[in-house]
N, C-alpha and C positions, 0 to 999 in steps of 0.2 A: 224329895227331889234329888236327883243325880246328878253331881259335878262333875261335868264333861269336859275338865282339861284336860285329861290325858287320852283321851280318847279323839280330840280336839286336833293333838299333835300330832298324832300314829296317820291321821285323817291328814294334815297338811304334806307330809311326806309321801304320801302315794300321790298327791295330788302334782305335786312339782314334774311327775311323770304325764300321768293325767293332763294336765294344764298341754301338752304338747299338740294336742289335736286341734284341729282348725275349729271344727266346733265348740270346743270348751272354752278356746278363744274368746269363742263370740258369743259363749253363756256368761264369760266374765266383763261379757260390756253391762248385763244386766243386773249379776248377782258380786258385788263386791268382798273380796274373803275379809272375814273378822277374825284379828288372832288374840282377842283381850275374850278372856275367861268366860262362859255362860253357860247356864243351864238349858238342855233340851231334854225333850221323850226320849226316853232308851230307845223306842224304834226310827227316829226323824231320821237318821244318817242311812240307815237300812232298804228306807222307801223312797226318802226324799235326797239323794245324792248329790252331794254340794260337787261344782258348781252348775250342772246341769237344774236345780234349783236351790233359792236362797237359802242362808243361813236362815234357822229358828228365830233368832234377834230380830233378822230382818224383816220377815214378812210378816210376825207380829207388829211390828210398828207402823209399816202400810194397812193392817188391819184396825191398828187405833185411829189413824185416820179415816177411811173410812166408815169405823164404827160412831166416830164424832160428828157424822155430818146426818147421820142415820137417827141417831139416839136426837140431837139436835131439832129434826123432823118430828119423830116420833112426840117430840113433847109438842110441839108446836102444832099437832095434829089432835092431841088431846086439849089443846087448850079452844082452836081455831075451827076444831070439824071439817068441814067438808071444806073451805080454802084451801085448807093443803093435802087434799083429799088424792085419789088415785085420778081426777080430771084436774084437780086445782092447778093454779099457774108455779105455787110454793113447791111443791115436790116436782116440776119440771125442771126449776132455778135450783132446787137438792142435786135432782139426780146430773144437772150441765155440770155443776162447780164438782162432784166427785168422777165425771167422764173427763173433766178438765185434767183433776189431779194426774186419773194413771194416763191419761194421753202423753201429757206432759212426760211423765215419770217414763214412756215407752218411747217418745220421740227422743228426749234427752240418751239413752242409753243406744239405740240405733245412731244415730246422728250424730252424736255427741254435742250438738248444739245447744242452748239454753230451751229448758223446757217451758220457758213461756211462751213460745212461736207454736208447741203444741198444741199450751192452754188457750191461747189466740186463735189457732185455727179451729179447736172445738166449739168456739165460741159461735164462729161466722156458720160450722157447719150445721149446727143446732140451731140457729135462725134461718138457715134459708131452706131444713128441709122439714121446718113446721115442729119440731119437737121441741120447742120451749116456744110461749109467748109472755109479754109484759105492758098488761095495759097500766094505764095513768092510776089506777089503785095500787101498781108493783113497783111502779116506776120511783117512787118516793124514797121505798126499800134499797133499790137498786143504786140513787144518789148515795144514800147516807153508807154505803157499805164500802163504796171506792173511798167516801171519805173518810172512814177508819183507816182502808190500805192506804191512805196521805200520810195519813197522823202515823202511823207504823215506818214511810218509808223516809218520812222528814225527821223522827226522833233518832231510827239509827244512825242518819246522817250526822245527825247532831251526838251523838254518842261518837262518833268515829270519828271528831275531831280531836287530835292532840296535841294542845297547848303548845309542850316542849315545840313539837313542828313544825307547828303555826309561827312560832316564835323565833326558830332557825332559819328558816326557808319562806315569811311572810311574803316578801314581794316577790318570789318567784311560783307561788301557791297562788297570789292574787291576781296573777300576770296569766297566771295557765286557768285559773278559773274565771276570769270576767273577761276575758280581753276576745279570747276564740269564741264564746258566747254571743257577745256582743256583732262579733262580724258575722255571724250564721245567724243569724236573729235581722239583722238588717240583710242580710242576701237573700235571706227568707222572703221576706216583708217586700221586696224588691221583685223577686222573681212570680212571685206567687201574685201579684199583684197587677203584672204585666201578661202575665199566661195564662192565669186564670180567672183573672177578672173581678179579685178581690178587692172591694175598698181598702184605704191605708189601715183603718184602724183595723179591721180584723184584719188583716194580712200582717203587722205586729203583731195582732192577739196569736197567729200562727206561728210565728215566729220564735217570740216569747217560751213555746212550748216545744217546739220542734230544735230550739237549741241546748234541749238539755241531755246531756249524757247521762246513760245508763249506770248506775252500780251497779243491777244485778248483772250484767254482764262485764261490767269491768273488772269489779273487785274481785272476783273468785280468779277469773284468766291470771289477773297480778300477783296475788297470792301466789297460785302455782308456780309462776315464773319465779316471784322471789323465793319459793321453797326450795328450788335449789340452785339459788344460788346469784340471778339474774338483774342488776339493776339498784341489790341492796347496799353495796358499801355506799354510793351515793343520795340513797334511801329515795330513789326513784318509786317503788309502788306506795311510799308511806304517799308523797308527796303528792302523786297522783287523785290518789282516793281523798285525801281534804282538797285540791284542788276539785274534785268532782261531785261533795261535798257542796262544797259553796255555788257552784254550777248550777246544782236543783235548784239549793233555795234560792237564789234570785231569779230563777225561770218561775219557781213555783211563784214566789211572792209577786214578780211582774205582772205574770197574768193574770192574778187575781185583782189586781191594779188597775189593768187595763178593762178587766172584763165587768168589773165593778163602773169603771168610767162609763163604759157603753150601757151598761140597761140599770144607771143610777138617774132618779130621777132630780139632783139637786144640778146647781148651777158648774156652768162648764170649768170656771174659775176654781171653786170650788174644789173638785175633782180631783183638778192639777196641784193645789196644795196641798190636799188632801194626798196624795200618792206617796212624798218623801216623810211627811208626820205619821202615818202608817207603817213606814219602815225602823224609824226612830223607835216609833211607840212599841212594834215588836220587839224589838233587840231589846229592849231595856227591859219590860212586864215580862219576856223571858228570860232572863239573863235574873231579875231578881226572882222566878219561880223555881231557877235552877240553882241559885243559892240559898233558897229555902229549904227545898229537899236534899238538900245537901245534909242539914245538920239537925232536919225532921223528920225521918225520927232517928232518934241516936243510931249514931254506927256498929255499937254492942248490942242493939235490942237482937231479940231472938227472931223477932217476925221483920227486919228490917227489908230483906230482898222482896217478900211482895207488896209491902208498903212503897218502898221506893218505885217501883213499878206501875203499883196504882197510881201514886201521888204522879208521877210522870206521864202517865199514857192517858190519865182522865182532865190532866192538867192541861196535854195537848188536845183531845177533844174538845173542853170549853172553849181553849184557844179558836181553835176551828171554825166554831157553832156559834160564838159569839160574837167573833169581828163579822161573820158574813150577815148576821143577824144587824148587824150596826152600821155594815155598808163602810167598814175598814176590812177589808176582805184580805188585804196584802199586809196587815199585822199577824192574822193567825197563821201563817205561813213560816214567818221569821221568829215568831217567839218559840214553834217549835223547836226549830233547830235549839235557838239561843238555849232554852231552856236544858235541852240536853247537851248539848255544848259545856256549861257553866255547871250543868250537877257532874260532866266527866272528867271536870277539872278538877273539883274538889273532891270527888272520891278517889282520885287518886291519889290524893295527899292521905285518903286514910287505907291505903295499900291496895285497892281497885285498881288493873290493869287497864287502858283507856278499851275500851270496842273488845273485853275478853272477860268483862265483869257478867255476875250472875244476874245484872238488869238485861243487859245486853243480851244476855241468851234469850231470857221471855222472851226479847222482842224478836229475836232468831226463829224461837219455836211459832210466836205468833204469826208471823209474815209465811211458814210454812200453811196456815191456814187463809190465809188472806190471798196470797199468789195465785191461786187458781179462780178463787172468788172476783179478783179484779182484771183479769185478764180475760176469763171467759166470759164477763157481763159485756166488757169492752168490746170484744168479737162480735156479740150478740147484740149489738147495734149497729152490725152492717147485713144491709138487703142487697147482696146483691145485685136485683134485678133493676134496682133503681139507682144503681150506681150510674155516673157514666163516663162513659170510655176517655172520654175528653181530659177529665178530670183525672182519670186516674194515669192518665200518659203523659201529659202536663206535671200533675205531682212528680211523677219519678222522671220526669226530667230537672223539676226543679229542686228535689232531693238529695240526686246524684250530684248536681251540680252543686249545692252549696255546702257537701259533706267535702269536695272537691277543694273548694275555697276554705274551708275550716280548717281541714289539713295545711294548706297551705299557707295561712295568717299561722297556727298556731306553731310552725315551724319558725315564723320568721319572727314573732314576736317571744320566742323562747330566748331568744338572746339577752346574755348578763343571768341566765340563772343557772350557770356553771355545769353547762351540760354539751358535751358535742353534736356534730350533724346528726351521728347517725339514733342518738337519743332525744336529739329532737323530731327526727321523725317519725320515732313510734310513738313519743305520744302525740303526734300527730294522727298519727294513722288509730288509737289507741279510743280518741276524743270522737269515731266516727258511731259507735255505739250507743242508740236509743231505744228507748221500752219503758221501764216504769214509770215516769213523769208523763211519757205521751199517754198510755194507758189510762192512769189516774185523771188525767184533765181532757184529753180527746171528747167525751163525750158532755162537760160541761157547758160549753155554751148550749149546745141541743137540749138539755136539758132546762135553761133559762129562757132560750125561746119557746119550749112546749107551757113553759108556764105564763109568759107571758098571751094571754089570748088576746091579740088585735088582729082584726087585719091588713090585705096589702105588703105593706110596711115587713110585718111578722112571715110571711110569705119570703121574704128576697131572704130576711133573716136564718129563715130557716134553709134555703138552700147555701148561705151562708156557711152553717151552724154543719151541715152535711157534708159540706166540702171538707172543713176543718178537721171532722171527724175522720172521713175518708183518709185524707193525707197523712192522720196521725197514726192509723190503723198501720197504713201503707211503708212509713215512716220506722215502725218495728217491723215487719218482717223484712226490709231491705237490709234497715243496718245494723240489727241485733245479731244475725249470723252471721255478717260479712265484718263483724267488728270483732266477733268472736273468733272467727280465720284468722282474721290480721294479728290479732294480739298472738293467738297461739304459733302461727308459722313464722310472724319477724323478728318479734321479742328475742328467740336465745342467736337468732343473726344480728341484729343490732344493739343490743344492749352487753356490757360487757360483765361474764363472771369472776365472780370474787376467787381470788386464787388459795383463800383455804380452804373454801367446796370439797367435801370428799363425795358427794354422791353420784350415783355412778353414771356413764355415759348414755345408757338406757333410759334414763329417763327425760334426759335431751330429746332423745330420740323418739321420743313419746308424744312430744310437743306438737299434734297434730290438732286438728277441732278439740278445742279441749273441752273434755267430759267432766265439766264442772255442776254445778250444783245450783241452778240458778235462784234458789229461797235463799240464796246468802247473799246479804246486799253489796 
C-alpha cells in the first residue's frame, strides 16, 4: 500500500484554486476535505477527483455501513428463509432503514438541516407508496428496536452529564431543565385537549412527550457555536446540554408513568404511589449500577472499554425490559440515565474525559446505526390517507403555540442564573427543538393499543393512540429545522464571544442552517 501524504498535500494546493467555482462549492457541502494522513489506490485521485467526489476514507465508511445492514440480512436470510426473502416483509424494513441512511446523509448535506427529517420522510414515503409493510408478526421487532434506540439515546444523556457542572450551575440547570418542560407539557395537555378533543390523561401523555427537547439537534448546533468561541467563558453550551439532559429523562420517565397508569390493570391509588417509588427506585438501582461498573472491571484491564460498554448498554436494556415487564415502567428510564451519569463521574476520577471517553464513542458509533432505524420505523407508521386534516391543523396550531409559550416561560424563568436578555433568549429560542424522544415514544401508546384486543373502548383508544402519533410525527418536522435555523442564525447575535477567539471571521460568517451531523446527540 502507498502513503499518500504527499501526494495529499500537492492535491490540497491546487485545490484552494479549484474550491473557487460555484460548483466545487456545492460538491463540498457533500464531500468534506480530510487533511489527517490515509492511504488510497494510486489511481483514486486520477478518476475519482476530490471534491467533485469524496475522499477514499470517506466513501469506504458509508460503504461499511451499508455493507452492515447487508451482511446483517444476509445471515438472517440464512437462518429465516424465505421471511426475509426477495417478498419477505425483513428485507423491505433492510432496504427502508439503508434508504433512511443515505436520504438522511443527502438531505443533511443539500439542506444542511438535521438528517433525521430525511430519515423521517423516508419513512412516511415507504409506507404510503406500498414498499415496506409490517404486520403484527413484525410489529414486535419494530417495538423492541426503538427500544434499544431509548436505551442508546438515554445512556449518552446520561454519559454527558458533568458532575463539576451539575455542581457549579445546579439550580440554574434545574431551573432551564424542569421548569420550561413543565409549562410546554401543561400548555400541551391544555391545548390539545380543547382542539382536539383529547381526554386529560392522554393529552398529559402528549404532553409529557412533546416537551421534550431534542440533543440530536441541539448539541451538535452548540458545539459549533461554542467552537469558536460563543457562549463559552460563561459555559452556556455545557449548561445547556445537562439542562437538556435532564429534560428527556423526566419526559422519558413521565410518560412511561403515565402510560403505565392508563392500560395498568391494578388500583387507581395504587398507580399514583406507584409513579414517585418508580422514580426513587430508578435513581438509586442506577446510580448503584453505575458505581458498579465503575470499578468492574479494573481500569488497567486490557479488555476494559468493551466490557464497560457491555456492562452499561446490556445493564440499560434489562433496565428497560424489566421495569416495563413489572409495570414500574418510569424506573427503567431513570436508571438509565443514573446509571451513566454515576459510571461518568467515576471514570473521571480515573482520567476518562466526561461525553469524550472511549465508552461514549461506541455509543456515538452505535446511535449512527440506530438513527435511521428509529426514525424511519417512526415515519413508517404514518398512513397518510387516514390521516385527518383536522388533526393535523389543530396540532400545528397547538405546536406553534406552545413552542411560543416555552420560549417565553423559559426566558422569564431564567432569571437568577446569571445570564443577560439576550442569552436568555436563545436559549429560549434554543429549547424550541424536538425529534429523538418524540420519535422514540410517538409510536408507543399505538403500539399498547394494537396489543390490547377489546372492543369499543380500544376503538376511541386507538384513534387516541393516532392522534398522539400524528402530532408527534408532526412535532419533528416543525421544530427540528426551525430550531436548527434558530440556533445557528441568533446564537453568534446574541450570545457573546470570548475575546481571546483567534478564529477567523469566516467562520462567523458560515453560521447559516448548520451542516451538522445529526448521529451526535
Amino acid at each position: 500500500m502507498e502513503d499518500s501524504r504527499e501526494p495529499d498535500d500537492n492535491d490540497e494546493r491546487r485545490d484552494e484554486i479549484y474550491y473557487d467555482k460555484w460548483w466545487q462549492k456545492f460538491c463540498l457541502r457533500f464531500h468534506q476535505p480530510d487533511s489527517t494522513p490515509s492511504w488510497k489506490p494510486k489511481w483514486w485521485t486520477r478518476f475519482f477527483p476530490f471534491p467533485l467526489f469524496s475522499t477514499y476514507r470517506q466513501l469506504a465508511l458509508k460503504i461499511c455501513f451499508i455493507l452492515f445492514f447487508l451482511l446483517t440480512w444476509g445471515i438472517l436470510y440464512a437462518e429465516l428463509g424465505e421471511a426475509i426473502g426477495l417478498h419477505g416483509e425483513l428485507l423491505g424494513m433492510s432496504l427502508l432503514v439503508i434508504a433512511a441512511y443515505l436520504i438522511g446523509w443527502i438531505w443533511l448535506k443539500v439542506t444542511t438541516l438535521p438528517a433525521l427529517i430525511g430519515m423521517l420522510l423516508t419513512g412516511i414515503l415507504f409506507q404510503n407508496l406500498g414498499l415496506v409493510t409490517m404486520t403484527d408478526e413484525y410489529r414486535k421487532l419494530n417495538q423492541d428496536l426503538r427500544k434499544l434506540a431509548l436505551v442508546i439515546i438515554l445512556t449518552r444523556a446520561g454519559l454527558g452529564l458533568d458532575a463539576k457542572v451539575l455542581k457549579k450551575h445546579y439550580a440554574a440547570v434545574l431551573q432551564l431543565g424542569l421548569l420550561p418542560w413543565l409549562v410546554e407539557c401543561i400548555a400541551i395537555a391544555v391545548t390539545t385537549h380543547y382542539l382536539l378533543h383529547l381526554p386529560w390523561i392522554w393529552a398529559f401523555l402528549l404532553g409529557s412527550m412533546i416537551a421534550s427537547v431534542s440533543p440530536a439537534v441541539v448539541v451538535p448546533c452548540l458545539f459549533r457555536l461554542r467552537d469558536i468561541g460563543y457562549g463559552e467563558s460563561k459555559g452556556i453550551p455545557t449548561m445547556v446540554v445537562a439542562a437538556a439532559a435532564i429534560d428527556d429523562s423526566v419526559s422519558v420517565a413521565v410518560f412511561a408513568i403515565i402510560l403505565n397508569a392508563m392500560f395498568s390493570s391494578g388500583s387507581v391509588t395504587w398507580n399514583i404511589i406507584k409513579g414517585p417509588l418508580s422514580i426513587i427506585a430508578g435513581v438509586a438501582l442506577g446510580s448503584l449500577w453505575g458505581a458498579l461498573i465503575s470499578f468492574i472491571p479494573e481500569s488497567g484491564d486490557t479488555h476494559v472499554v468493551p466490557l464497560r460498554f457491555l456492562l452499561l448498554f446490556l445493564g440499560g436494556l434489562f433496565s428497560l425490559f424489566i421495569s416495563s415487564m413489572i409495570e414500574w415502567s418510569g424506573a427503567g428510564p431513570l436508571a438509565i440515565v443514573s446509571s451513566g451519569f454515576v459510571a461518568a463521574y467515576y471514570w473521571k476520577k480515573q482520567g476518562w474525559v466526561v461525553n469524550k471517553n472511549p465508552v461514549s464513542d461506541l455509543f456515538r458509533i452505535l446511535w449512527i446505526f440506530f438513527e435511521p432505524i428509529l426514525f424511519a420505523f417512526t415515519g413508517a407508521q404514518v398512513t397518510i390517507s387516514t390521516l385527518d386534516p383536522v388533526v393535523i391543523k389543530m396540532g400545528a396550531v397547538c405546536l406553534i403555540s406552545c413552542l411560543l409559550i416555552r420560549a417565553v416561560a423559559t426566558f422569564l424563568v431564567s432569571f437568577g442564573c446569571g445570564l443577560n436578555y439576550k442569552e436568555k433568549l436563545f436559549i429560549g429560542l434554543t429549547w424550541m427543538a424536538k425529534a429523538t424522544v418524540q420519535a422514540a415514544l410517538g409510536p408507543a401508546a399505538l403500539d399498547l393499543v394494537h396489543r390490547s384486543q377489546t372492543t369499543g373502548e380500544s376503538n376511541k383508544q386507538e384513534a387516541y393512540a393516532e392522534t398522539l402519533l400524528a402530532v408527534s410525527v408532526l412535532s419533528v418536522m416543525l421544530s427540528a429545522p426551525l430550531g436548527a435555523l434558530l440556533i445557528a442564525v441568533t446564537g453568534p447575535k446574541l450570545l457573546t464571544r470570548d475575546n481571546g477567539d483567534n478564529k477567523v471571521q469566516s467562520e462567523v460568517e458560515s453560521m447559516k442552517p448548520v451542516a451538522h451531523n445529526s448521529s451526535q446527540l
